[in-house]
C-alpha positions as CSV (number, residue, x, y, z in Angstrom):
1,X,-18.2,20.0,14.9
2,X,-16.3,21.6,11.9
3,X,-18.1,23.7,9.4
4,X,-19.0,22.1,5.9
5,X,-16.3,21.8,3.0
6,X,-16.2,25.4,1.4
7,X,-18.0,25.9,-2.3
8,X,-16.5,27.9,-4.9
9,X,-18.4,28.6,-8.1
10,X,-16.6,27.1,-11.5
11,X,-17.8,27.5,-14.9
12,X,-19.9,24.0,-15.5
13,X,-17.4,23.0,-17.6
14,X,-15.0,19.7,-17.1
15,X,-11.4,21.7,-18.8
16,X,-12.6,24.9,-16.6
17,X,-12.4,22.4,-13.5
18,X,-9.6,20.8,-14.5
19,X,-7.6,23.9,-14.5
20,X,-9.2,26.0,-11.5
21,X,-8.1,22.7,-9.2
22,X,-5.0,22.2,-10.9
23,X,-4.0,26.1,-10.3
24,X,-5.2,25.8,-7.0
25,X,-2.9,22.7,-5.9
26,X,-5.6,19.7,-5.4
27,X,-4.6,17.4,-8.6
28,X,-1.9,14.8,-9.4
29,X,-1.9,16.2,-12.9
30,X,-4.9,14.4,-14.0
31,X,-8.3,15.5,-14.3
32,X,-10.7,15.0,-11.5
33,X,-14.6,14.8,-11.4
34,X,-15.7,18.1,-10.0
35,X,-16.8,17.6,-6.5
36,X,-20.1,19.8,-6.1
37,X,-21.9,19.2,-3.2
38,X,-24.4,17.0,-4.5
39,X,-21.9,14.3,-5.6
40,X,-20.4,14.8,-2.4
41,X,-23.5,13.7,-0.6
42,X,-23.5,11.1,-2.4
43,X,-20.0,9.6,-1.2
44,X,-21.3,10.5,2.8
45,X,-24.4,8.9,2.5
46,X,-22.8,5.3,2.3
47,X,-21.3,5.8,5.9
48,X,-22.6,7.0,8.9
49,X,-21.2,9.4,10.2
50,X,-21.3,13.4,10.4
51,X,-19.1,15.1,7.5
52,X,-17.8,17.2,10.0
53,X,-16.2,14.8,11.9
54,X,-12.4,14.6,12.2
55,X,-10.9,11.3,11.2
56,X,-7.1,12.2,11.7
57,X,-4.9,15.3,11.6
58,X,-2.8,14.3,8.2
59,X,1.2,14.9,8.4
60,X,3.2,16.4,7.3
61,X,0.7,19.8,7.5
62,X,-1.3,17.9,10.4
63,X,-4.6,18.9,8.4
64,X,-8.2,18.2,10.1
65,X,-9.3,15.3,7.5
66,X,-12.9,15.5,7.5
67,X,-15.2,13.1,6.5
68,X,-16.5,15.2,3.9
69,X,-12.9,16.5,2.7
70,X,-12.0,13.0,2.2
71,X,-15.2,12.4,0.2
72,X,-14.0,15.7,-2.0
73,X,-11.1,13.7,-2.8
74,X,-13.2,10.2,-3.4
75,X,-15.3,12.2,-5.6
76,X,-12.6,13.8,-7.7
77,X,-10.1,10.8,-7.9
78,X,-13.6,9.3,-9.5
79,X,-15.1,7.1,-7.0
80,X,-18.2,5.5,-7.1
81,X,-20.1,6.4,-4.1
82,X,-19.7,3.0,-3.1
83,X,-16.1,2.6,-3.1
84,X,-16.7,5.5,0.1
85,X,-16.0,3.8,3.0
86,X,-12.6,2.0,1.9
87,X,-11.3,5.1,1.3
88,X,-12.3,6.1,4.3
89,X,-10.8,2.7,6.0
90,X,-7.3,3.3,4.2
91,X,-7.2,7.3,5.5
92,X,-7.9,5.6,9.1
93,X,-5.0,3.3,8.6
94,X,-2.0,5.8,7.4
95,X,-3.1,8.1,10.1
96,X,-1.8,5.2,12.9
97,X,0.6,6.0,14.3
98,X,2.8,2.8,13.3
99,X,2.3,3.3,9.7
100,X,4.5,6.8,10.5
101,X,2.9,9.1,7.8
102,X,5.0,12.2,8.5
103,X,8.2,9.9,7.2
104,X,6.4,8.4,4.6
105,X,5.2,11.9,3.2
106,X,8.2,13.5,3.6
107,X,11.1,11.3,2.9
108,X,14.1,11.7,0.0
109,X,12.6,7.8,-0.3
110,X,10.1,7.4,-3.0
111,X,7.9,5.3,-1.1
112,X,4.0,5.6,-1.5
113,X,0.9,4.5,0.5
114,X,-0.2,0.8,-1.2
115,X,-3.7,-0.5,-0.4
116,X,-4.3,-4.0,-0.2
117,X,-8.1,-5.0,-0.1
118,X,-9.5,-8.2,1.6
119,X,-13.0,-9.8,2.5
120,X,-16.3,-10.2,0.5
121,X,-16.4,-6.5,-0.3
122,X,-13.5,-7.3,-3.0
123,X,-16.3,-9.1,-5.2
124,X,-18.9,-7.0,-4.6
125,X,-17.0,-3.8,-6.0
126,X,-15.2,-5.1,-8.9
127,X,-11.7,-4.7,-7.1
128,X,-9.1,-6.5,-9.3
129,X,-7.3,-9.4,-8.1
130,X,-6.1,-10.8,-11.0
131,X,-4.8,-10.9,-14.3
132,X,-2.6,-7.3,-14.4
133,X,-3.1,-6.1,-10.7
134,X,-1.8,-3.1,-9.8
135,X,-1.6,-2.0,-13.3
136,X,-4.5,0.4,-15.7
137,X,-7.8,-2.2,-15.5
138,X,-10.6,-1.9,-13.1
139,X,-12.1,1.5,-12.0
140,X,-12.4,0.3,-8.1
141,X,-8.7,-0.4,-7.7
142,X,-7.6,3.3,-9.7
143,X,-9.7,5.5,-8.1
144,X,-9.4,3.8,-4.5
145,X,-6.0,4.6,-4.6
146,X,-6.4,7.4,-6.2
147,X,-8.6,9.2,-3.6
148,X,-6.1,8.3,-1.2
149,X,-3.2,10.2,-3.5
150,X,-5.4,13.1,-3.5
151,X,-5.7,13.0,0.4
152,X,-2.0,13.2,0.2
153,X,-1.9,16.0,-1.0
154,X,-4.8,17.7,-0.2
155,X,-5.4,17.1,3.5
156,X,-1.6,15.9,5.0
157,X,0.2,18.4,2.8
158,X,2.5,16.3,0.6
159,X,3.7,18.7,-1.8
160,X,7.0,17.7,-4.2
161,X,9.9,20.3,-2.8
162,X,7.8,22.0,-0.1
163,X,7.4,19.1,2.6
164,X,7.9,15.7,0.4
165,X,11.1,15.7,-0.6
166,X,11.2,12.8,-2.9
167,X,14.4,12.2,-5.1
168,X,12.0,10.2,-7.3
169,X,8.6,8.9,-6.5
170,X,7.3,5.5,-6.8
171,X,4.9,5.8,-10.2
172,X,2.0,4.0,-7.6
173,X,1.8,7.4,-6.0
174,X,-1.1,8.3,-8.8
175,X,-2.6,4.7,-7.3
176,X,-1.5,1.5,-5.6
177,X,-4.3,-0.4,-4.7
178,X,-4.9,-4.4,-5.1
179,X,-6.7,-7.0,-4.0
180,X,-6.3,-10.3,-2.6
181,X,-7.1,-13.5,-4.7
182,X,-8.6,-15.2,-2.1
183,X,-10.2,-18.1,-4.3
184,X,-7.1,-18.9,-5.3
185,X,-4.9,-19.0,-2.3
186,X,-3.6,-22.4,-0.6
187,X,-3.2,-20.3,2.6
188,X,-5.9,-18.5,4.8
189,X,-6.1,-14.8,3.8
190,X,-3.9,-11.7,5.2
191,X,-6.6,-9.9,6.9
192,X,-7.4,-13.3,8.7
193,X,-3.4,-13.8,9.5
194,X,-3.9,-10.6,11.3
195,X,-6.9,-11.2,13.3
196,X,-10.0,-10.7,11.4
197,X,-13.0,-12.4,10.2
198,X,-13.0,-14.2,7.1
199,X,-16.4,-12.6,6.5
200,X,-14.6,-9.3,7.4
201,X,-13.5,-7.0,5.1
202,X,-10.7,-5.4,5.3
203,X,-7.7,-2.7,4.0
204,X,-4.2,-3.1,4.7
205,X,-1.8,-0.3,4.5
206,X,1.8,-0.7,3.3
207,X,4.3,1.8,2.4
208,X,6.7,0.0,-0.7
209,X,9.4,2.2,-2.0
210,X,9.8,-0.2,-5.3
211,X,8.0,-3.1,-6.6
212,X,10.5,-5.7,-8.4
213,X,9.4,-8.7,-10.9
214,X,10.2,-12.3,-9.5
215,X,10.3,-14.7,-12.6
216,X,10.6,-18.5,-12.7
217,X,9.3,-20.6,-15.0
218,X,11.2,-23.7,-14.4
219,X,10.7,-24.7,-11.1
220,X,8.7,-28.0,-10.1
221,X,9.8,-28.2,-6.9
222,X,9.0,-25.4,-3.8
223,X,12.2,-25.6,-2.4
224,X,13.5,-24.8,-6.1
225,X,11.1,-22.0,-6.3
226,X,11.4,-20.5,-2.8
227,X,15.3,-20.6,-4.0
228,X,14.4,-18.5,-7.1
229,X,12.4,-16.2,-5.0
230,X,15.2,-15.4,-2.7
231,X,17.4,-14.8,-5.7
232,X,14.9,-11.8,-6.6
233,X,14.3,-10.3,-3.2
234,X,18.5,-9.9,-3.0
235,X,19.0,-6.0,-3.1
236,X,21.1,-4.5,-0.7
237,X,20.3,-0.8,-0.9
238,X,16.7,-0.6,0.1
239,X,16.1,0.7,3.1
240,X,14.9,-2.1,4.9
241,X,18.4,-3.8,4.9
242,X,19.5,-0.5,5.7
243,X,19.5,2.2,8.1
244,X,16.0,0.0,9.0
245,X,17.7,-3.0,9.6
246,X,14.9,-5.6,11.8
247,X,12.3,-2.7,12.2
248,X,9.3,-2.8,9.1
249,X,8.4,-5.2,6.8
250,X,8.9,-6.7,3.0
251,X,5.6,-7.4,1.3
252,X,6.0,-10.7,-1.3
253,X,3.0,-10.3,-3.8
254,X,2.6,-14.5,-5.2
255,X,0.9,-15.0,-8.3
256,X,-1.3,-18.0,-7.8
257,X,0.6,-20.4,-9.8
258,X,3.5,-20.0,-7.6
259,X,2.0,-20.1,-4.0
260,X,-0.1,-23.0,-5.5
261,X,3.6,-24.8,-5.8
262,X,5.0,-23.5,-2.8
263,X,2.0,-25.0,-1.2
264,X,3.3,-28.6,-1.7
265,X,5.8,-28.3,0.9
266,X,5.8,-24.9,3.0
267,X,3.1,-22.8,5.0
268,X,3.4,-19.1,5.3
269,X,5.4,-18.8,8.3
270,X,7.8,-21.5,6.7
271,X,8.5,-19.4,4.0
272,X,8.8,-16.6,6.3
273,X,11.4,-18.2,8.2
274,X,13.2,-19.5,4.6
275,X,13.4,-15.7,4.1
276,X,14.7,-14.8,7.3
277,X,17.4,-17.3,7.1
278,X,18.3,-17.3,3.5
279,X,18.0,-13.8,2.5
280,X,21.7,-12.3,2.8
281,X,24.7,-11.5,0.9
282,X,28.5,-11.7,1.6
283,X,30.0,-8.5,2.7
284,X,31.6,-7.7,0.1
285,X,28.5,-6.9,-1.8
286,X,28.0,-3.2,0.9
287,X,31.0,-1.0,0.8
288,X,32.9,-1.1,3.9
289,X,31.6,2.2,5.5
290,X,28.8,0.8,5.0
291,X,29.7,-2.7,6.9
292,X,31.0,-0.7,9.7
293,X,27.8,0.7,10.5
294,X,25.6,-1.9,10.5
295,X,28.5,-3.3,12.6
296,X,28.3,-0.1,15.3
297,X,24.8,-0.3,15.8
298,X,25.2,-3.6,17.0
299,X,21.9,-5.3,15.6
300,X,24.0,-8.6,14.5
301,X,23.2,-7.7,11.0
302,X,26.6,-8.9,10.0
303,X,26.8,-12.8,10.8
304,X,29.7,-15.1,9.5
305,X,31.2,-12.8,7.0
306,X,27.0,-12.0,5.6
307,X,24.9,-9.4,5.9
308,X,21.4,-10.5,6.8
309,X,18.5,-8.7,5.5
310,X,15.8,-9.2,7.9
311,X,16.2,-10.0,11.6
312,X,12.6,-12.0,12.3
313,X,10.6,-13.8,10.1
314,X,7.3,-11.7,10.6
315,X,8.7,-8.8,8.6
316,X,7.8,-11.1,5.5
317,X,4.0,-10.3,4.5
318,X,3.0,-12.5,2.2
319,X,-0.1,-11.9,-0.2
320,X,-1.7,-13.7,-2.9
321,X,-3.1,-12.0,-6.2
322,X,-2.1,-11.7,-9.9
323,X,-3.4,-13.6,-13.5
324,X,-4.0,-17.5,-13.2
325,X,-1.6,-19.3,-15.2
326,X,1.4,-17.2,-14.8
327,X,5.1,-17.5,-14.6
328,X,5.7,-13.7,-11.9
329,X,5.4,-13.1,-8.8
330,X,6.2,-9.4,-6.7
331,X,8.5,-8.0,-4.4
332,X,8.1,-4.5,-2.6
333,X,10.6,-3.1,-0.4
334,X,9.2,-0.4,2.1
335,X,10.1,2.6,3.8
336,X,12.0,0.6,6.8
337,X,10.4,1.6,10.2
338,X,6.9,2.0,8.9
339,X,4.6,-0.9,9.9
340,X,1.8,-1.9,7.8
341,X,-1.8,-1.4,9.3
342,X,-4.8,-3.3,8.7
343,X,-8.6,-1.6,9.4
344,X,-11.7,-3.2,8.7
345,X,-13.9,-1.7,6.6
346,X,-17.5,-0.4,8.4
347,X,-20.6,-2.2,7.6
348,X,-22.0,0.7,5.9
349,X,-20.0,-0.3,2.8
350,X,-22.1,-3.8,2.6
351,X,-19.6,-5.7,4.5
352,X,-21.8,-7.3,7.0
């Protein structure tokens, strides 16, 4: 068993904090709730298990992440004691081996870890499905992202220039957390898609490098819609169509409005496969050297004068959240080879 978190004593004073953590490395450049140990106990007593105990070795510095060093995060990024074991869930999920953390933290991409939250437990934390997810609203979503962030850095070592060597980073790396609008989907949820309960709940891990804004406002028709959406997915420098050609998946974020219309005509793995088949661009859209590598590695990306952008249809996942009423919907390319994960979240946390 590993020995408790170490205590160091601080002036009790929030600026005083705010600087000895920020000198010290364990910020995003934003204060943080001092973590003394009662708080702390606080966060562990929603889950059972001993704060000693190791829940993953972190890349890129292959850190022992602790229980209690991950409620030291929770507790700074300024979770309520409550929001404990999702954080815990989401640390679970990065550290699997598919969701291939050491590339994700230290890549020139500017990917980030995104959380997507499913199940009752949505409701009974106040976790935002709706009008402006992912943006500044509802303290559940920012500081359960959050936390995670500050697990990042603290506990797997992702440090700008040292080990993560973004080019630019993804503003969600402060926090990317949203949940599903269940009540308003046509289709059964993502956490049941992927095996669980519908009285389980659940957090699924993706790793997006950009989020882009799908607009239509016209449409009465799904097949004029799913046309549109196609027309906003087309992008041909992610990394997805390439060097990852056929290996991770694209997440498609649908406001309600629009999966409501898309209903009318197409199930999820429908659209999937309208994706898979309709999502390409001529060649001449990819410089050639380009062309003649996706044409050496031999994956068939390149198919009657086309270049294909996914190779099956379950590298589509498909989501539902976002304000009633409205016109968007969301695309999010990802890092390519890294596979999104999905962990229920214990019972401690109330999700029985």
């Amino acid at each position: 068993m590993n020995a408790r978190a170490q205590v160091f004593e601080v002036d009790d004073d929030i600026e005083a904090v705010f600087e000895f953590t920020y000198d010290k490395g364990w910020t995003d450049g934003l204060p943080v709730i001092p973590a003394t140990p009662a708080r702390v106990d606080r966060m562990l007593a929603t889950v059972d298990r001993e704060p000693g105990e190791v829940v993953a070795n972190l890349a890129p510095a292959r850190l022992e992440a602790t229980v209690e060093k991950i409620a030291v995060c929770a507790v700074m990024a300024g979770c309520r004691p409550e929001y404990f074991p999702v954080v815990l869930a989401a640390v679970e999920a990065v550290a699997d081996p598919a969701y291939e953390l050491y590339g994700v933290n230290t890549t020139t991409n500017p990917t980030v870890p995104m959380i997507i939250i499913n199940g009752p437990l949505r409701n009974t934390l106040d976790v935002n499905c709706s009008w402006s997810v992912l943006g500044p609203n509802k303290r559940a979503n920012a500081t359960i992202g959050r936390a995670l962030s500050l697990a990042m850095i603290n506990l797997a070592g992702r440090i700008p220039e040292v080990t993560c060597k973004g080019t630019w980073k993804n503003p969600g790396g402060f926090t990317l957390c949203a949940g599903e609008y269940e009540e308003e989907s046509p289709w059964e949820p993502l956490h049941v898609e992927r095996g669980f309960s519908p009285t389980d709940s659940t957090v699924t891990l993706m790793t997006p490098a950009s989020c882009f804004n799908i607009v239509d406002t016209e449409s009465q028709a799904a097949e004029e819609l799913l046309q549109n959406i196609c027309g906003g997915m087309l992008g041909s420098g992610g990394n997805n169509v390439f060097p990852f050609y056929g290996l991770g998946e694209y997440a498609l974020m649908l406001s309600p409005g629009h999966a409501r219309l898309l209903a009318t005509r197409f199930n999820k793995q429908q659209i999937r496969e309208f994706l898979l088949e309709n999502l390409k661009v001529p060649v001449s859209y990819v410089s050639p050297r380009r062309v003649k590598m996706m044409e050496a590695a031999g994956h068939g990306q390149i198919e009657n004068g086309h270049v294909r952008y996914a190779a099956h249809a379950w590298q589509f996942l498909i989501f539902v959240a976002g304000g009633l009423g409205g016109y968007h919907s969301a695309g999010f390319t990802t890092f390519g080879d890294s596979r999104p994960i999905t962990r229920r979240i214990p019972a401690a946390a109330g999700n029985e």
